[in-house]
C-alpha positions in Angstrom: 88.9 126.3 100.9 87.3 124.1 98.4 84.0 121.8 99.4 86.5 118.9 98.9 89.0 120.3 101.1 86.4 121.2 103.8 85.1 117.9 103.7 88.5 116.1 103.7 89.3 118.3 107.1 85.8 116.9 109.0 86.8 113.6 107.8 90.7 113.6 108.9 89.4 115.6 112.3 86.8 112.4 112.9 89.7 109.8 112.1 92.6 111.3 114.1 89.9 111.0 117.1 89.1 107.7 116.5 92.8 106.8 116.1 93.5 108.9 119.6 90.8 106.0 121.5 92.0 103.7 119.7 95.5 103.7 121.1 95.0 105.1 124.7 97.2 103.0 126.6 96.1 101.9 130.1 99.3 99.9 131.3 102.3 102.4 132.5 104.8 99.5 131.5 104.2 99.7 127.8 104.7 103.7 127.8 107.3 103.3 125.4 105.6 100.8 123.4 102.2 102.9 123.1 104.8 106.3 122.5 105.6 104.2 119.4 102.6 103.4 118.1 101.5 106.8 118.4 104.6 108.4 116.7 103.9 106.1 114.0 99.9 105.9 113.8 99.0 109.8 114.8 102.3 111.3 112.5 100.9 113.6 110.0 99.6 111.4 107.0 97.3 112.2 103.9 94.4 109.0 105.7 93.6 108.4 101.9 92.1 105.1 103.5 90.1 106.2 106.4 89.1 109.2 103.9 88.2 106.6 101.0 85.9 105.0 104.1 84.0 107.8 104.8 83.9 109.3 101.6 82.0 105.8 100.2 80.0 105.8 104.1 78.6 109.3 103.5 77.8 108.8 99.5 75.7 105.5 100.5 73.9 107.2 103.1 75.1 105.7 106.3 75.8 106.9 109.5 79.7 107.4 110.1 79.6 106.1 113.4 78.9 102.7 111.4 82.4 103.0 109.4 84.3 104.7 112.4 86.1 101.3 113.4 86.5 100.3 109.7 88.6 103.9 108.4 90.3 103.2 112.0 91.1 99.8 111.7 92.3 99.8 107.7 94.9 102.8 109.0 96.1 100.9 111.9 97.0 98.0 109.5 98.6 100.5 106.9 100.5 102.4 109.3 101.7 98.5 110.6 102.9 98.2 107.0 104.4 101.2 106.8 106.8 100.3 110.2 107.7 97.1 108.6 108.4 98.3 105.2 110.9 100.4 106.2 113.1 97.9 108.3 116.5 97.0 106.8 115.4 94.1 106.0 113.1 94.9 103.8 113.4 98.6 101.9 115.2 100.1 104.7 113.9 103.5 104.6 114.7 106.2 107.2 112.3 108.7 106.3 108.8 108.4 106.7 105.8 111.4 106.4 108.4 113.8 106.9 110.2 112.3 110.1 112.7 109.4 110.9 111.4 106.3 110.6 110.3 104.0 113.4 113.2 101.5 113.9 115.5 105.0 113.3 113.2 106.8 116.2 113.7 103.9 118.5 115.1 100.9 117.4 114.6 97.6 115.0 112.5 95.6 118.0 110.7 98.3 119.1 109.7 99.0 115.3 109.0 95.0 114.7 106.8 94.7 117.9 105.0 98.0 116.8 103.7 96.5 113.6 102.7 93.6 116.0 100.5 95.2 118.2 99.0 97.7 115.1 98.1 94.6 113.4 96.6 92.7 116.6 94.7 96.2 117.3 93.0 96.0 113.7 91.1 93.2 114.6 90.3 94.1 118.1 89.2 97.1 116.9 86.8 95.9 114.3 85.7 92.7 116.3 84.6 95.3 119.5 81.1 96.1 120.2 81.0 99.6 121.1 79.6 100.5 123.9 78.0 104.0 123.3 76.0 103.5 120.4 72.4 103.6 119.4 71.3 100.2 117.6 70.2 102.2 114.8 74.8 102.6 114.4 75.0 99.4 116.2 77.0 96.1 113.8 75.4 93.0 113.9 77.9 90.4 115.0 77.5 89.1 111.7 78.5 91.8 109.7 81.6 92.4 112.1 82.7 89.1 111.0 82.4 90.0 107.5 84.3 93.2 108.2 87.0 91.4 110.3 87.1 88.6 106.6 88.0 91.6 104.4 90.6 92.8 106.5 92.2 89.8 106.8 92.0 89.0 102.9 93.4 92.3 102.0 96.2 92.2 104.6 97.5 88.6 104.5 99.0 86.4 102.1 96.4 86.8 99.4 96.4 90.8 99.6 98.9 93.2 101.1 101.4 90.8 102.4 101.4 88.4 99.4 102.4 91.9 97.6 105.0 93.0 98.9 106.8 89.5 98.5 106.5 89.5 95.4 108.0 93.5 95.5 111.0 91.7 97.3 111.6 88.8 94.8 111.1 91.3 92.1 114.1 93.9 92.9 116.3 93.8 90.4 114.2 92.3 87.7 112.0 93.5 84.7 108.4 92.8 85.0 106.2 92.3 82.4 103.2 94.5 82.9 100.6 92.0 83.8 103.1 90.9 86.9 103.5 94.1 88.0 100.0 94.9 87.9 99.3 91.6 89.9 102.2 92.6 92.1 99.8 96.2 92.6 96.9 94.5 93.3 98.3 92.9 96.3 100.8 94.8 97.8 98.5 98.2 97.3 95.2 97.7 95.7 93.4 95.0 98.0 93.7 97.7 101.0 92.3 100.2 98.9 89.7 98.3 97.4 88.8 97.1 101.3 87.9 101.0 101.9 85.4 101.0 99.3 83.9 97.6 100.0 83.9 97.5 104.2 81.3 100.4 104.2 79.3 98.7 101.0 78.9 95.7 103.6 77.6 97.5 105.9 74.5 99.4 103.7 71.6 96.7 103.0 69.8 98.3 100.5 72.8 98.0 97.7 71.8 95.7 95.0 74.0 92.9 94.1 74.8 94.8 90.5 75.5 97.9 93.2 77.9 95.9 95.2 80.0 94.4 92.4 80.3 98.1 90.7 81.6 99.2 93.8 83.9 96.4 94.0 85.2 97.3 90.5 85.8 100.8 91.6 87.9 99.7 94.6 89.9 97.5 92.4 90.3 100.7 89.6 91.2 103.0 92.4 93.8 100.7 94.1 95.3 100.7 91.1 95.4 104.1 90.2 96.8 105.0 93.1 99.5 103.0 93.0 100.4 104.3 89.2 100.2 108.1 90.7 102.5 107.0 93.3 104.9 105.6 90.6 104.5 108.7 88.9 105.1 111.1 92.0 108.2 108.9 92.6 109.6 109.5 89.5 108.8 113.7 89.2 107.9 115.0 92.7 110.9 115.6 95.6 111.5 114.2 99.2 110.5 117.1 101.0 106.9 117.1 99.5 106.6 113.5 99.8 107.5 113.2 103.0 109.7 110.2 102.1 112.8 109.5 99.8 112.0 110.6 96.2 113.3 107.9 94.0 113.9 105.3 95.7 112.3 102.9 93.7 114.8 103.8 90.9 117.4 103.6 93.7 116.0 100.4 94.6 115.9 98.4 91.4 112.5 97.9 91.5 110.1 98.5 88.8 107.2 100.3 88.4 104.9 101.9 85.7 107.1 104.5 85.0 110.4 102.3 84.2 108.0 100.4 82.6 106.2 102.1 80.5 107.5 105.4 80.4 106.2 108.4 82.1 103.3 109.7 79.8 102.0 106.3 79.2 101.9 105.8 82.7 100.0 109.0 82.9 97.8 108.4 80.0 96.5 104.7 82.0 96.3 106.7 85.3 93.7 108.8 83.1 91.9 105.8 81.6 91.7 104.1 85.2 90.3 107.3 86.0 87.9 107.4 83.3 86.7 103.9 84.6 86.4 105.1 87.7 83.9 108.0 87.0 81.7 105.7 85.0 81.8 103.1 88.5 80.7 106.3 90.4 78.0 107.0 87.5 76.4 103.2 87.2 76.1 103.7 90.8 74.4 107.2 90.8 77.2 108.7 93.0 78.6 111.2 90.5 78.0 113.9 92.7 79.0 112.5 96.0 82.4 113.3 97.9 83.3 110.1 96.8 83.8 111.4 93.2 85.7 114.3 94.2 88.0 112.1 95.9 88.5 110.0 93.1 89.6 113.1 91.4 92.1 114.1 93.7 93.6 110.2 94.1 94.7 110.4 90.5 95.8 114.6 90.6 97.6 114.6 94.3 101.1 115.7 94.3 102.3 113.6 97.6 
């Protein structure tokens, strides 16, 4: 097992107890409701968010216990995208990470109020003072609001959400490459970029030079990630991705590939990567777990 791979397990291990906690349910007569969230939240996943979190914790020195509710809370709102993605209204998917989706596992409203509740649970989850914590791991109230801020931007209208309508007016059209980039930022990229800036916020001694870096290195990631994910789309199979391979084709929607062609999309995967690196490097991080998961984001294979 490589030191990446060791690490990766100790952060996936930390985040899947978190997420447990997080979504104990107290009330017998939401069992079905919580059974939901659980399928959807706990199902094997790669936690490239949460992992992205800790990763950019540990390589700026801070406690994890200072990022816990961050990784848990950015998962929570992905997996709530996830649910409502796959709807029939919207890219009506029936696969997802390897199992049937959640309106197929129970039905459309149970899927609809699932996303709900993930959402709501974000924000609770970020906004609550824990209990069991030393004030040396304690958030200030103040930077739980600025926490709870970057959520919100990177979820809502001007981030995640904001993305995937324009993914919806898009079907069926050719981009240029500047609106599908924009499209990227949004839809993918914001959420990304969140895991890189969330923990930045809460490490005082970053310079202001430091924290705009590191905000360019979420923003190079996002999109990087997305352009793998185009990439995978087009050359990898359903079994490995745990969801339908091609569908984007399938759908009429574009993407870097249909775009630009499959090496050039690879080639700009590789320059975003390049960017990356020298981020990591401004920032004196090149040999942090951070960089190693940079690596992997633009070389995964699901």
């Amino acid at each position: 097992m490589t030191d990446l791979s060791k690490t990766l397990q100790l952060y996936q291990q930390r985040i899947d107890q978190v997420l447990e906690s997080t979504l104990s349910n107290r009330n017998k007569s939401l069992e079905n409701l919580y059974a939901a969230m659980r399928y959807v939240v706990l199902a094997a996943g790669k936690r490239m968010r949460p992992l992205l979190v800790y990763s950019t914790a540990d390589a700026l020195q801070l406690d994890l216990k200072q990022v816990d509710a961050s990784a848990a809370a950015i998962e929570l709102i992905h997996a709530y995208s996830l649910v409502h993605d796959d709807l029939p209204a919207m890219d009506d998917d029936d696969l997802r990470r390897g199992q049937p989706s959640c309106h197929k596992a129970y039905d459309e409203a149970t899927a609809i109020l699932v996303g709900d509740a993930l959402q709501a649970l974000a924000f609770e989850t970020l906004a609550e003072k824990p209990q069991a914590q030393s004030p040396e791991t304690t958030l200030s109230t103040d930077l739980r609001l600025q926490l709870i801020q970057v959520l919100a931007s990177a979820s809502g209208p001007n981030g995640m959400v904001g993305g995937q309508t324009m993914d919806l007016a898009a079907v069926g059209q050719r981009l240029e490459i500047d609106e599908l980039s924009s499209m990227h930022q949004h839809k993918t990229g914001q959420l990304i970029q969140a895991c890189i800036t969330m923990p930045a916020i809460c490490a005082p001694h970053l310079t202001d030079n430091e924290r705009y870096t590191l905000h360019s290195l979420g923003e190079t990631i996002g999109l990087a990630f997305q352009i793998r994910d185009d990439i995978l789309d087009q050359i990898s199979d359903t079994a490995t991705l745990g969801k339908p391979q091609g569908s984007d084709n399938h759908k009429d929607k574009s993407t870097y590939v249909r775009l630009l062609g499959l090496d050039e999309a690879q080639k700009r995967c590789q320059e975003l990567h390049t960017k990356a690196l020298d981020c990591l490097s401004q920032c004196k991080l090149s040999n942090s777990s951070l960089r190693l998961l940079v690596d992997f984001i633009v070389s995964r294979n699901r």
